[in-house]
C-alpha positions as CSV (number, residue, x, y, z in Angstrom):
1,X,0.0,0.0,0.0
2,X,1.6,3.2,-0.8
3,X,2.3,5.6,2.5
4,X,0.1,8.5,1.3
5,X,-3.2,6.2,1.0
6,X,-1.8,4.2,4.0
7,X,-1.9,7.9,5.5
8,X,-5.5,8.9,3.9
9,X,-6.9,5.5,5.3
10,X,-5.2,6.1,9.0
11,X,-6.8,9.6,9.2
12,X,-9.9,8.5,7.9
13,X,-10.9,5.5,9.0
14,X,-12.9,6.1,12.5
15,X,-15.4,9.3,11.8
16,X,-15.5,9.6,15.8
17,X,-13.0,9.1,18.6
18,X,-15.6,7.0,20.2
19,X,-15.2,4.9,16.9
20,X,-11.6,4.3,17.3
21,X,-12.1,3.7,21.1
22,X,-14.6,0.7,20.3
23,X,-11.8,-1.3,18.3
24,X,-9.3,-0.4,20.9
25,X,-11.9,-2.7,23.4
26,X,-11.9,-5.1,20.3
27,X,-8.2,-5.6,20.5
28,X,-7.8,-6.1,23.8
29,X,-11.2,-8.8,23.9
30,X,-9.2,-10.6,20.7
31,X,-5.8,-10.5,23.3
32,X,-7.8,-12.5,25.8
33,X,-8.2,-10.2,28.1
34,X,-10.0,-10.5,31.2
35,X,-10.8,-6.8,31.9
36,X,-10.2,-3.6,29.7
37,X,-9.7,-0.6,31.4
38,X,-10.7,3.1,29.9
39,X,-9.7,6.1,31.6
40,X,-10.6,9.2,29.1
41,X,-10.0,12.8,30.2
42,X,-10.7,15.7,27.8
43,X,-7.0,16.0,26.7
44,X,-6.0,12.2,27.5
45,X,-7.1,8.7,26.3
46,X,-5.8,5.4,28.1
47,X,-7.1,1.9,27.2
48,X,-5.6,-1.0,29.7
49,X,-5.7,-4.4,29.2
50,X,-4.2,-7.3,30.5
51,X,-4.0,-9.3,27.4
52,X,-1.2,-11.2,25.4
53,X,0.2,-8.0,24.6
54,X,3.8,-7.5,22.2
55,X,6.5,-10.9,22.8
56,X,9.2,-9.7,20.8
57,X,10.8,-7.1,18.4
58,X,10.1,-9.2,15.5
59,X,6.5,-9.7,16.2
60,X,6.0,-5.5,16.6
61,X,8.1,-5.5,13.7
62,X,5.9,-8.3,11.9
63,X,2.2,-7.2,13.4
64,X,3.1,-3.1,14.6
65,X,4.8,-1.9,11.7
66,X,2.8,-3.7,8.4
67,X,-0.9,-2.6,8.6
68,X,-3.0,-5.2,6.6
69,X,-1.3,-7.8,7.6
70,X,-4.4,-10.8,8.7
71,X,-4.8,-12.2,11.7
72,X,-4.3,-16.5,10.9
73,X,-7.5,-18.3,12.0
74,X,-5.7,-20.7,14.5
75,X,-5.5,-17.4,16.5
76,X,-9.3,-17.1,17.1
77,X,-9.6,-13.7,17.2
78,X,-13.5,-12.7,17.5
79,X,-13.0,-9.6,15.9
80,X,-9.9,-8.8,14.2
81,X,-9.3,-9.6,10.3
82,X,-6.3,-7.4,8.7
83,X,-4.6,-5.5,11.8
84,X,-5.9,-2.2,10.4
85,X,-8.0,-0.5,13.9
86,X,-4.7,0.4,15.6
87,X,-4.5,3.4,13.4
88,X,-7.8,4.6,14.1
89,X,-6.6,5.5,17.4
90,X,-3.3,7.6,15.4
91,X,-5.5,9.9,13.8
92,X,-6.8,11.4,17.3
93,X,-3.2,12.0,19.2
94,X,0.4,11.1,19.9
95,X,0.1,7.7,20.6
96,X,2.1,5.5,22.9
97,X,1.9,1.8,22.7
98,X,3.2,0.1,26.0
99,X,3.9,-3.7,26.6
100,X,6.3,-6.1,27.5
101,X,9.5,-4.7,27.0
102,X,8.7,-2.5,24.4
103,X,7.4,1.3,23.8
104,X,6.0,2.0,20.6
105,X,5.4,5.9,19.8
106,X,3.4,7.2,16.7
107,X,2.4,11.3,16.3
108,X,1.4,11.4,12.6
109,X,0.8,15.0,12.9
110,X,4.3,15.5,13.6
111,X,6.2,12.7,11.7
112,X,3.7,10.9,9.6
113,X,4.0,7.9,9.1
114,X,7.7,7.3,10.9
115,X,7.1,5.9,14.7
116,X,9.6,4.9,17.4
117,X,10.6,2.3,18.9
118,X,11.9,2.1,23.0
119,X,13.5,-1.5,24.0
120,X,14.5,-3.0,27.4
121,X,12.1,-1.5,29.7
122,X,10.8,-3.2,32.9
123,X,8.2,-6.1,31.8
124,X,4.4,-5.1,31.6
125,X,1.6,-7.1,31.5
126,X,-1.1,-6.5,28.5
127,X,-0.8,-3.4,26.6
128,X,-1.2,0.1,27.1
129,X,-2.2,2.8,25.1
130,X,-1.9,6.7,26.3
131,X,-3.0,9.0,23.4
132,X,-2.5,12.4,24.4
133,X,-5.6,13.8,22.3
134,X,-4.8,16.6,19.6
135,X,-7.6,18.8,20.1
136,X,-9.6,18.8,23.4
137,X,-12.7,17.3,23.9
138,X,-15.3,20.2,24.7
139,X,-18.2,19.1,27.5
140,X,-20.7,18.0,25.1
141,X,-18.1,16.1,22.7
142,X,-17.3,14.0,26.1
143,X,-20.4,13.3,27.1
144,X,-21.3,12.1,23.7
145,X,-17.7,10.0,23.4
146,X,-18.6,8.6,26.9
147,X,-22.2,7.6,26.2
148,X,-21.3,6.1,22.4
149,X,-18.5,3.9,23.8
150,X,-21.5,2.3,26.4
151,X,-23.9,1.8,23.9
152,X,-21.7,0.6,21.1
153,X,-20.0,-2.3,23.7
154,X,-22.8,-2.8,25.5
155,X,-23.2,-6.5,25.8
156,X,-19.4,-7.8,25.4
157,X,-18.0,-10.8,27.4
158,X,-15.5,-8.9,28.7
159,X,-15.4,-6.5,31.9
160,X,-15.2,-3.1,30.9
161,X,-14.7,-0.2,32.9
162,X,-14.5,3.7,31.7
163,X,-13.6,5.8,34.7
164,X,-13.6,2.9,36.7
165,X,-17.4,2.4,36.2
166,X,-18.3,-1.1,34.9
167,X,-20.5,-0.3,32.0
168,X,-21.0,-3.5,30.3
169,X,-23.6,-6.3,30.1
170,X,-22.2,-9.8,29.5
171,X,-25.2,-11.5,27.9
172,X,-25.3,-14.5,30.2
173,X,-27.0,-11.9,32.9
174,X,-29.3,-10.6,30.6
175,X,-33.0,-11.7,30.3
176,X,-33.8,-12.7,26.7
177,X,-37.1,-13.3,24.8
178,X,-35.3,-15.8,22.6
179,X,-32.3,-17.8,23.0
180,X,-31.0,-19.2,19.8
181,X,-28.6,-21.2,19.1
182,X,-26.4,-18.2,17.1
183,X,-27.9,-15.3,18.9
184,X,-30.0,-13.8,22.0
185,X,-33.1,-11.5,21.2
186,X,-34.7,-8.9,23.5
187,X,-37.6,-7.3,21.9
188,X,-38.9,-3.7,22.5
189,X,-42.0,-2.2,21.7
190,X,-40.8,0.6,19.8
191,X,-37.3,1.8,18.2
192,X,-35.1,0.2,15.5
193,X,-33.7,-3.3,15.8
194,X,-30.0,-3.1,17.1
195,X,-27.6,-5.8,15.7
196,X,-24.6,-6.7,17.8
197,X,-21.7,-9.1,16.5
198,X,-20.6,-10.7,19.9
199,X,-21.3,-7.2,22.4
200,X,-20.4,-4.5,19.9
201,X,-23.1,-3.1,18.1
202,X,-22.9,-2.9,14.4
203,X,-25.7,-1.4,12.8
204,X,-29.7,-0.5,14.0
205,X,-32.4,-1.2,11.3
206,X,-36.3,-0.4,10.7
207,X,-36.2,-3.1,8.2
208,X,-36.6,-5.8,10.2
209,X,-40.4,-5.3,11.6
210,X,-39.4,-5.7,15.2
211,X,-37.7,-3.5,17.9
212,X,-34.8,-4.3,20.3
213,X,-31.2,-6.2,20.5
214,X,-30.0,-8.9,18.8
215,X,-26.8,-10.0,20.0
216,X,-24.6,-12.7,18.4
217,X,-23.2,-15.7,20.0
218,X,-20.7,-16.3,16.9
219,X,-19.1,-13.9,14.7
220,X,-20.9,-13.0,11.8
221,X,-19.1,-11.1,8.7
222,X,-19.3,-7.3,9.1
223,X,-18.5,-5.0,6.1
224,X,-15.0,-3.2,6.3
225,X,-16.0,-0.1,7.8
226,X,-18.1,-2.8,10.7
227,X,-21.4,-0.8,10.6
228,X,-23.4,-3.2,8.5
229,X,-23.9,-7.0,8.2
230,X,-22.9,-8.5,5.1
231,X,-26.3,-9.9,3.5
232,X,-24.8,-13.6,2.5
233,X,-23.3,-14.1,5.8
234,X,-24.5,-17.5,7.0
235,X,-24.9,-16.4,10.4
236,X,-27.0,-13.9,10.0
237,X,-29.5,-15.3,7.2
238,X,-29.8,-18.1,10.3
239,X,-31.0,-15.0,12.8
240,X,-32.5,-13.6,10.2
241,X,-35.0,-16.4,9.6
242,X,-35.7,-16.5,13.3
243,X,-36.3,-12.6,13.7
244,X,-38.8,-12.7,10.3
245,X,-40.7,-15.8,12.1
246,X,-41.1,-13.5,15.0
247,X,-42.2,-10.5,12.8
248,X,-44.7,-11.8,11.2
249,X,-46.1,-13.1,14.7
250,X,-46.1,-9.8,16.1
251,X,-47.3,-8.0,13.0
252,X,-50.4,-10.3,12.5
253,X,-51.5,-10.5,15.7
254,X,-55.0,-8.8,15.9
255,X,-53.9,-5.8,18.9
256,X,-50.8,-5.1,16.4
257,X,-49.7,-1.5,16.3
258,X,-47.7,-1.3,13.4
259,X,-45.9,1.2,11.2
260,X,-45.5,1.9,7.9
261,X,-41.8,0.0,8.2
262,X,-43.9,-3.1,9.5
263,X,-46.3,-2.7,6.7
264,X,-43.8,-2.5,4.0
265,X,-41.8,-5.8,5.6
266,X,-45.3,-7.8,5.5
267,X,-45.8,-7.1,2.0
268,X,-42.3,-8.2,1.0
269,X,-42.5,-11.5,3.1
270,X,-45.9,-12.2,1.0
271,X,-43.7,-11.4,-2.3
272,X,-41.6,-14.3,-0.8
273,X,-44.2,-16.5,0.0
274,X,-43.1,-16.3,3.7
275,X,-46.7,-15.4,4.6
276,X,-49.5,-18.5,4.8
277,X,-53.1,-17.8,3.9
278,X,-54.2,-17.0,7.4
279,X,-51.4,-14.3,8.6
280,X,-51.8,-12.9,5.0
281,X,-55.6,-12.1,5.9
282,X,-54.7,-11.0,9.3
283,X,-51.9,-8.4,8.3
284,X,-53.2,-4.9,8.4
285,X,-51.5,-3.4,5.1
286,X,-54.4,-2.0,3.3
287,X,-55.6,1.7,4.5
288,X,-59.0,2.9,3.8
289,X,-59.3,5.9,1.6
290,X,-61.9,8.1,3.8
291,X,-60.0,7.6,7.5
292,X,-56.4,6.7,6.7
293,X,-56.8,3.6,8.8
294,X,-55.4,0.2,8.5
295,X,-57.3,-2.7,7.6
296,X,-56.9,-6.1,7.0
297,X,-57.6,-8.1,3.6
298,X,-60.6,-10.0,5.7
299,X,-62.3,-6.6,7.0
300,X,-61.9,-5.4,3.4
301,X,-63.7,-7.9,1.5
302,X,-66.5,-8.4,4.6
303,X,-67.2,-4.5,4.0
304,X,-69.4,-5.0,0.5
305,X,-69.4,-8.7,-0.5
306,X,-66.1,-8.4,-1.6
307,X,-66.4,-5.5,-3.9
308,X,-63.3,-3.3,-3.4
309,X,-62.0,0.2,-5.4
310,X,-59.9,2.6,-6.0
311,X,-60.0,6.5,-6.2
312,X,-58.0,7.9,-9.9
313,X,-55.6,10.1,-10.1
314,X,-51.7,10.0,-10.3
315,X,-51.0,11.2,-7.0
316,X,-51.3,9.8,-3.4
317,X,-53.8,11.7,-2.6
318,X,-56.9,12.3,-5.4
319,X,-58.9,15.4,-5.6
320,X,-61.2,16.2,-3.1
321,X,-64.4,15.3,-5.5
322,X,-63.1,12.0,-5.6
323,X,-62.7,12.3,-1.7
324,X,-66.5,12.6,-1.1
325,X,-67.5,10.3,-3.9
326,X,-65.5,7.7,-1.9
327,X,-67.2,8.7,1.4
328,X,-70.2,8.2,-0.2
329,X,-69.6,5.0,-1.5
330,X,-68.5,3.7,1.7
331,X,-71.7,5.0,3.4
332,X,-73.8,3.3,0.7
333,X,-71.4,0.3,1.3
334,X,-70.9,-0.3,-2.9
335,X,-67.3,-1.1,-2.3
336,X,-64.5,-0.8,-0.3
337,X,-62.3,1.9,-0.6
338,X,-58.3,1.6,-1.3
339,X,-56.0,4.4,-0.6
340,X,-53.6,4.6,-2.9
341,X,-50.9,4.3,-1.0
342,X,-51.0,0.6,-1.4
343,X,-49.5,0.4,-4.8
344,X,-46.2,2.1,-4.0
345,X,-46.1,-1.1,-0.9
346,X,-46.8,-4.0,-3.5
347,X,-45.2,-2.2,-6.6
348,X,-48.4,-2.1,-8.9
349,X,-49.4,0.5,-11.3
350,X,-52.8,0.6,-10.6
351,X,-55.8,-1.3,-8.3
352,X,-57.0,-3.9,-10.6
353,X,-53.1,-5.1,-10.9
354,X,-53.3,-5.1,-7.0
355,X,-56.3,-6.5,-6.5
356,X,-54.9,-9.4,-9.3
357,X,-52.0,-10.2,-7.0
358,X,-53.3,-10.2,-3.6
359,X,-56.1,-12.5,-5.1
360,X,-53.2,-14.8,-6.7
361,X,-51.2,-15.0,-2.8
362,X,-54.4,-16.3,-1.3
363,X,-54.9,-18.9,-3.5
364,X,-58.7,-20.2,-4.1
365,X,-59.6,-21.4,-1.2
366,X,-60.2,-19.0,0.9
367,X,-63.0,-16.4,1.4
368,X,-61.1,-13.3,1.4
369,X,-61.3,-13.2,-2.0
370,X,-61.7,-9.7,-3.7
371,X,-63.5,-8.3,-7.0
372,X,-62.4,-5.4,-8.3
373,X,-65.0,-2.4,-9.2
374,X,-64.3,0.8,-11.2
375,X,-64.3,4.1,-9.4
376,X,-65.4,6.6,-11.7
377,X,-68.5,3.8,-12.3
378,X,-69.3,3.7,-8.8
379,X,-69.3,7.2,-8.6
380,X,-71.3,8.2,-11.8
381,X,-74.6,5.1,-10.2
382,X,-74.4,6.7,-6.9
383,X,-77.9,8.2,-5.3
384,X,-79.5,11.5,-6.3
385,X,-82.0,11.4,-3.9
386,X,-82.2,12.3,-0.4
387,X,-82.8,9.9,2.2
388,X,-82.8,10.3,5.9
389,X,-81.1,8.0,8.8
390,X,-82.6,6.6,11.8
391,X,-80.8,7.0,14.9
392,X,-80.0,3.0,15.0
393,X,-78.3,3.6,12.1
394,X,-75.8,6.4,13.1
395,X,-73.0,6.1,13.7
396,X,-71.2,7.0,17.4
397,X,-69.6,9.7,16.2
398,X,-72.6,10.9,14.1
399,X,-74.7,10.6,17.4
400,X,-72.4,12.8,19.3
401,X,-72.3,15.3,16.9
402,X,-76.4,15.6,16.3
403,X,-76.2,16.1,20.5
404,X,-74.1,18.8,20.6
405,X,-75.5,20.6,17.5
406,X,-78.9,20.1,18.9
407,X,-78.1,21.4,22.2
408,X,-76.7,24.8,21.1
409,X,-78.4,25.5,17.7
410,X,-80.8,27.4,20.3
411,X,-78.1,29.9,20.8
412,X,-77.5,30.5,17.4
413,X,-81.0,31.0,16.4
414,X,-81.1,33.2,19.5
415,X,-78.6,35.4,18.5
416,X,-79.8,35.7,15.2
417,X,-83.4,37.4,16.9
418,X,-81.6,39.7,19.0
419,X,-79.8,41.7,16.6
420,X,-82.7,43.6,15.2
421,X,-80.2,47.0,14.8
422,X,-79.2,45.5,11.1
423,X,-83.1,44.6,9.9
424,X,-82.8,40.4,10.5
425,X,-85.7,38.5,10.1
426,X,-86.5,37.0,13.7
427,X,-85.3,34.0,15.0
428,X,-86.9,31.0,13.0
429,X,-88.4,27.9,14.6
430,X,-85.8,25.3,15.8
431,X,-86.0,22.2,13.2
432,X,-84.7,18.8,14.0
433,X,-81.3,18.1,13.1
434,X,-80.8,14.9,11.5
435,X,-78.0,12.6,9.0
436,X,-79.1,11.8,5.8
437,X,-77.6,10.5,2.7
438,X,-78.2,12.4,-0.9
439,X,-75.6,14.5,-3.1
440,X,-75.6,17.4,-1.0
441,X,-73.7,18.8,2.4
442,X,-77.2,19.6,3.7
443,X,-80.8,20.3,3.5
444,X,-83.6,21.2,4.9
445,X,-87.8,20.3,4.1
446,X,-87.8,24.0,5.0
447,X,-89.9,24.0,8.5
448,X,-89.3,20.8,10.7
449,X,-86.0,19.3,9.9
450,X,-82.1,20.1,8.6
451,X,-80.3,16.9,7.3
452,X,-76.6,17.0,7.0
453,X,-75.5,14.2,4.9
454,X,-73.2,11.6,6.6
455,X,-70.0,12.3,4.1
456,X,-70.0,15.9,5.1
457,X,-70.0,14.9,8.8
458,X,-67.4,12.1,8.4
459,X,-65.3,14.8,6.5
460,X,-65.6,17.4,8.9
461,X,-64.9,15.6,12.5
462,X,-65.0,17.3,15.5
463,X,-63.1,20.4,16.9
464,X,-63.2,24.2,17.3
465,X,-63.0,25.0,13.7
466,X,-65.4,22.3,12.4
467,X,-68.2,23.8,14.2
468,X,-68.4,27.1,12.9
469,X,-68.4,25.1,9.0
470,X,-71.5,23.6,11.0
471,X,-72.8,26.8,12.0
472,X,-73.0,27.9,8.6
473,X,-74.3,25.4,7.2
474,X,-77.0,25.5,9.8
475,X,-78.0,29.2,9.2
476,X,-77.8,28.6,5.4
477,X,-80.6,26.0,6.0
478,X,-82.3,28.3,8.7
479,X,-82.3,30.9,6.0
480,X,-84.7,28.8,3.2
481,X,-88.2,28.5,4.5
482,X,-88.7,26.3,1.0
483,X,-87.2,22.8,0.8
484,X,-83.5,22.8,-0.4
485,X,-83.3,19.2,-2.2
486,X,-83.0,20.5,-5.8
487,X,-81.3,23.7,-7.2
488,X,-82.0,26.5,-5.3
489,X,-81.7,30.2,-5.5
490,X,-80.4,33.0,-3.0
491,X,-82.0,36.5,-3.7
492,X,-80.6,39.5,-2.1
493,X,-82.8,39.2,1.7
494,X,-80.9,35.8,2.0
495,X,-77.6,37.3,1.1
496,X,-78.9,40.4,3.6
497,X,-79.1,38.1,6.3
498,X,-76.7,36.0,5.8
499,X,-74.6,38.7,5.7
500,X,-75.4,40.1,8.5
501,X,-75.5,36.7,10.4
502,X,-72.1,35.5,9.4
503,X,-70.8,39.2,10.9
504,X,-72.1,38.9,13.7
505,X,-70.8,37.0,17.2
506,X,-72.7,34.0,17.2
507,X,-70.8,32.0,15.5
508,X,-68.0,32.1,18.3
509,X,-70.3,31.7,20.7
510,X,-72.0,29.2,19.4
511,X,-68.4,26.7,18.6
512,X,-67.0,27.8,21.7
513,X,-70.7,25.8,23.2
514,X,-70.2,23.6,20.8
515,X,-66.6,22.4,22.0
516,X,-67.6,22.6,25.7
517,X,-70.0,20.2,25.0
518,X,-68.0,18.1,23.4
519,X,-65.4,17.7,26.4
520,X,-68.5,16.2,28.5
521,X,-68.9,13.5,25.8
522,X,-65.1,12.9,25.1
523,X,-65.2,9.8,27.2
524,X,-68.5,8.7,25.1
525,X,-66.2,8.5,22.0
526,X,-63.2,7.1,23.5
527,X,-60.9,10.7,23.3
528,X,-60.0,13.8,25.2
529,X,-59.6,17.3,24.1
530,X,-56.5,18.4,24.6
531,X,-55.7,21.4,26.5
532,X,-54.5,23.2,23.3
533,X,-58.2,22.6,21.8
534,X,-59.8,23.7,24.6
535,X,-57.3,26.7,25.6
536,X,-57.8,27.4,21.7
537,X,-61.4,27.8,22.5
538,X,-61.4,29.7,25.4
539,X,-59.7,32.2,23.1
540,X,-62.7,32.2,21.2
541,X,-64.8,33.2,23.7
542,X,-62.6,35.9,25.6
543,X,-62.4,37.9,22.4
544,X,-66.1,37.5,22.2
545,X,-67.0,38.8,24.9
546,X,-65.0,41.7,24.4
547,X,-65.5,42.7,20.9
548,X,-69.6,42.2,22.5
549,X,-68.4,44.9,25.8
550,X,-67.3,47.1,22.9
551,X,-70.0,47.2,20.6
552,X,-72.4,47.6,23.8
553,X,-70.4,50.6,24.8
554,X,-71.7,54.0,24.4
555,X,-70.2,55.7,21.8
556,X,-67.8,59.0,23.0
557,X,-67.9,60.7,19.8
């Protein structure tokens, strides 16, 4: 190797002192030691080990001097390959090397690659390494060199102090979900999946499907730079198969809360036919259009008989006609609705093609199967009349929000009466609010009732914003005393009072009602406001009151 790459690599190899600290612990677990010692300072660096250390000139000369040089296998080291980590530790400081007889010093900054060698000293046990640190660590560079070295060599064998703290975790202490032959598992609920080759950590990974530590019993074959595992390592494609067996366990079980990492892994174990029938129906991959949730092939196709779709368009997320045409095809229950997210997961260009190979993975003897119906079909049949829903029908959510609309309307409406000063008609009778299905957001018979249609309510939710679109749409239906089922017109009173309305206070009085309502029922639909929401609304009402205390003031001019 020529000495000015030989120099590029030493300088470059370790991104982090912690880095070139972590294969110092290597080389002293590879020397058999039985304790490594690390005492770092923010201008000094000693690793201590009481290993096989340095025998003879020729073997510093053979093993020091030559980098690249590999280790022979009757050796046994767990770690070591080519003698190259030493020089990760050059790149930080003037290094001295103690052991045996023998004192090796290096200071690249100074003399490159030249180092010297001291012979005849008392005998020492091990090895030694003092690196007096070029630059000095600041506070938060040590605490972060301090708290990388624990993590990264968190489970070797080995004792291993820093500061004189024992901050390992030899794996025989450890509880472990799984205890394979070639590696112990501990499973979190949440994080990536951290892969350790014998204590030191190598890589984490979301790709997996599971969260925690795997830590090998054997060595398995690391890339150059040891921060990934090589893919044809037979190790690994041993825990590997384990870890998927236990992904798709935790992934498919019916309480799963999983992510779109989780997602993506189950679809590429069904490319490789590492799902069965069952876990394929039970995987929760599929989101539905209308709520963004997750659902399962079997909840799918039990929706409509089977019938499933897909909105059009080139993007994620369709227009927002095509938003309500799928609410309303949902809440007519024609079909199924897939967001389109699913054909980046299973690599299809459009929902027939996916709807093809789900079909083909489940084989024909199963129930789950789907039939695929066009959108823009489903769309163009759907109802132009207007029906009404009875309350069994409703929905909780849809039941809630009827309560708290019903409950306050009366201050709207009341509001409406008082303010004669800008010529308002007076306060209309209260109609029954009601959810209905039909092509519209709303209407009214225009006397006893006011149906909003279940897609607008589904679309809108609930929170301080949503109900003042509810408050208009209310006094938009308060405003026709004629039915509002077909086209309609608006002649200048309605615009006069709606006008007039719409600048007026009620509306803040009336969501700020509205949302105080709503925090009695949160329990009712399994949430709480938060204190934002209702802090938010609060605000509502203080300005209010105030702009009210100002318009009620006498005027001084």
């Amino acid at each position: 190797m020529h000495e000015n790459l030989l120099y590029s690599v030493i300088k470059d190899q370790a991104g982090s002192l912690w880095k070139a600290i972590i294969e110092g612990i290597m080389n002293a677990i590879d020397a058999g030691s039985s304790k490594c010692e690390i005492e770092l300072t923010q201008q000094m660096l000693i690793i201590r080990d009481d290993g096989k250390g340095f025998a003879s000139k020729k073997e510093i000369t053979k093993f020091f001097e030559v980098f690249g040089q590999p280790h022979a296998a009757a050796e046994q080291k767990k770690f070591g390959k080519f003698r190259m980590g030493r020089g990760q530790l050059f790149a930080y400081g003037r290094n001295i090397w103690r052991s045996g007889k023998f004192e090796m010093t290096i200071d690249i900054k100074k003399d490159g690659l030249d180092w010297d060698l001291r012979t005849g000293l008392p005998h020492q046990d091990g090895c030694t390494v003092t690196v007096q640190l070029y630059d000095t660590l600041t506070n938060v560079l040590f605490d972060e060199t301090a708290g990388e070295i624990e993590r990264n060599a968190k489970y070797v064998e080995t004792p291993t102090y820093l500061n004189s703290r024992q901050f390992n975790k030899p794996p025989a202490t450890q509880k472990w979900d799984h205890e394979l032959p070639e590696a112990d598992v501990k499973l979190r609920s949440r994080g990536a999946l951290c892969i350790y080759n014998q204590g030191i950590l190598v890589c984490e990974t979301y790709r997996m499907g599971l969260s925690g530590d795997v830590v090998s019993k054997i060595p398995i074959r690391v890339n150059f730079a040891r921060n990934d595992v090589m893919s044809d390592c037979p190790v690994w494609m041993k825990i590997r198969k384990a870890i998927s067996k236990q992904t798709v366990r935790r992934t498919t079980s019916p309480r799963a809360q999983l992510t779109d990492a989780d997602r993506d892994r189950l679809a590429s174990l069904m490319r490789d036919g590492d799902l069965s029938v069952p876990q394929l129906e039970a995987a929760k991959f599929l989101r539905k259009y209308t709520t963004h949730a997750h659902v399962n092939i079997r909840t799918a196709t039990n929706f409509a008989d089977g019938r499933v779709t897909m909105p059009p368009g080139v993007r994620a997320v369709p227009d927002e006609d095509a938003f309500l045409d799928s609410i309303k095809i949902m809440s007519h229950k024609l079909a199924f609705v897939i967001d389109r997210e699913a054909l980046a997961r299973f690599r299809c260009e459009d929902g027939k093609t996916l709807v093809t190979i789900l079909n083909g993975y489940l084989g024909p003897y199963t129930r789950s199967h789907m039939r695929w119906v066009d959108f823009e079909t489903l769309a163009d049949g759907l109802p132009t009349t207007h029906s009404l829903l009875d309350e069994g029908e409703l929905t909780k959510n849809e039941a809630i929000t009827l309560e708290v609309l019903q409950k306050n309307q009366r201050m709207l409406l009341g509001h409406v009466g008082r303010d004669s000063k800008r010529n308002m008609r007076l306060a209309p009778k209260v109609r029954r609010i009601v959810v209905g299905l039909g092509p519209r957001d709303a209407w009214t018979d225009g006397s006893s009732y006011i149906a909003i249609s279940r897609p607008f309510i589904k679309k809108t939710r609930m929170h301080p914003t949503a109900w003042q679109r509810y408050a208009h749409v209310l006094m938009h239906q308060y405003l026709h005393d004629e039915p509002t089922f077909t086209e309609h017109k608006h002649n200048a009173i309605f615009y006069q009072n709606y006008h007039a309305w719409s600048t007026s206070y009620a509306m803040s009085y009336f969501s700020y009602n509205c949302t105080v309502t709503l925090a009695k029922h949160a329990t009712n639909i399994r949430k709480r406001l938060t204190r934002t929401v209702l802090a938010r609304s609060d605000a509502v009402m203080r300005s209010a009151k105030t702009a009210d205390a100002e318009e009620a003031a006498p005027s001084t001019s």
